[in-house]
N, C-alpha and C positions, 0 to 999 in steps of 0.2 A: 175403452177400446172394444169391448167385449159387446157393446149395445151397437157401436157404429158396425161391427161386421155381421151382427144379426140384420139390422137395417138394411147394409147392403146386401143382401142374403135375400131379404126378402122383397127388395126395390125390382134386383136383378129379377126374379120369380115372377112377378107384374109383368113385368117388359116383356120376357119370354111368353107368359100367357098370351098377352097382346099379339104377341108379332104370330104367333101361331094363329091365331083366330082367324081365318080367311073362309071367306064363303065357297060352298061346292061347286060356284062357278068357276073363281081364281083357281082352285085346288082342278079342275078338269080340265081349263087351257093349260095350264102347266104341264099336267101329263099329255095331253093331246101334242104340246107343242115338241116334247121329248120323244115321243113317241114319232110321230111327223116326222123329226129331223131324223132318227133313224130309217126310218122307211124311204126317206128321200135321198139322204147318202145310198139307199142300194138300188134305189129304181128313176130317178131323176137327175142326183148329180154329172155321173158322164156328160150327157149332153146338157144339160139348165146350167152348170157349173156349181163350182162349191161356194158364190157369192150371188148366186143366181142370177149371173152374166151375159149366160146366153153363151153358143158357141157358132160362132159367125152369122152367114145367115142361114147357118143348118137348123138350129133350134132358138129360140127367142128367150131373150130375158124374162124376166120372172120378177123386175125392181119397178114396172109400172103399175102402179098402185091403179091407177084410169082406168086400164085393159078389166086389170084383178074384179077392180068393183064393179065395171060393169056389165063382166059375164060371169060373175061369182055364181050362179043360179047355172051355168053351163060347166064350171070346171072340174066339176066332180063328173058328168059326161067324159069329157076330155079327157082322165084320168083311166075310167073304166073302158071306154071304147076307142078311146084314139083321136086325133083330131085330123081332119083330110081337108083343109078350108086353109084360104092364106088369111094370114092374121097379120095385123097392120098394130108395131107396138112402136114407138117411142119414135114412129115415124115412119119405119122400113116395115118392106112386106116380107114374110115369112110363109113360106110356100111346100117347105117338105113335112110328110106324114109326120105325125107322132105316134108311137106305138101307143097299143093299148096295154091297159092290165089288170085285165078281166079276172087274174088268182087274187085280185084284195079284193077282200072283202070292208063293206061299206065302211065297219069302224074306221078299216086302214086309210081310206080315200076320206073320209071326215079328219084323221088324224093330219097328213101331208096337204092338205088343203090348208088349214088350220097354219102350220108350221110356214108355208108359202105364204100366205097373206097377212100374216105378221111378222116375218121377217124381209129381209132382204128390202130396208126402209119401207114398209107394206103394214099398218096397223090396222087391223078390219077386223077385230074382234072374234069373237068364240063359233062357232057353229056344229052344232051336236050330230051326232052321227044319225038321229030318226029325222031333222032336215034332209042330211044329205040323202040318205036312204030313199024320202019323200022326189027328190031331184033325180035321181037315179031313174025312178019308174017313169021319169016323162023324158027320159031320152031319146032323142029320134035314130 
């Protein structure tokens, strides 16, 4: 009895090693992604919604992955200065301003990007905040 709870004692100890072992990449979407969803419950949810729904045709969903990828390279712009363009998502045009929010700082806007484009059925991987930073200076 005595050998089978060391064994498992020391099976379990394996396991646990294992499942910790994650690369600095997993371990920095995770925080990005937690960090993100806070930022976006206080400066996105109202209008994106809490399923990133959209709220009628005042503000646009946030679940077309299309749109996402392919102005991923703009929406860290969108974030920081606001968007003033109609935007055509999931079919329908989207025509009123988005505010800007020019008090986050790049991490924040690398972090909420991050958390948008992997949730809300949206998987588009990691993107570190000297990207986003890089995206930032070529704002128009």
């Amino acid at each position: 009895m005595r050998k089978y709870i060391i064994n498992s004692i020391f099976l379990l100890s394996v396991i646990a090693i294992i499942i910790s072992c994650q690369n600095q990449k997993d371990i920095d979407l995770q925080n990005y992604m937690s960090n993100g969803k806070d930022i976006y419950k206080a400066k996105c949810q109202n209008c994106h919604g809490v399923n990133g729904e959209g709220l009628g045709q005042l503000a646009p969903p946030l679940t077309d992955s299309i749109f996402l990828k392919t102005n991923k390279t703009r929406l860290a712009c969108f974030i920081k200065n606001g968007a003033n363009e109609t935007m055509v998502i999931h079919g329908k045009e989207y025509k009123e301003k988005m505010p800007a929010f020019p008090e986050l700082a790049d991490i924040d806007i690398a972090q909420v990007m991050v958390f948008v484009t992997n949730s809300f059925g949206n998987n588009q991987g990691f993107v570190p905040y000297t990207e986003v930073s890089m995206q930032l200076q070529n704002c128009k």
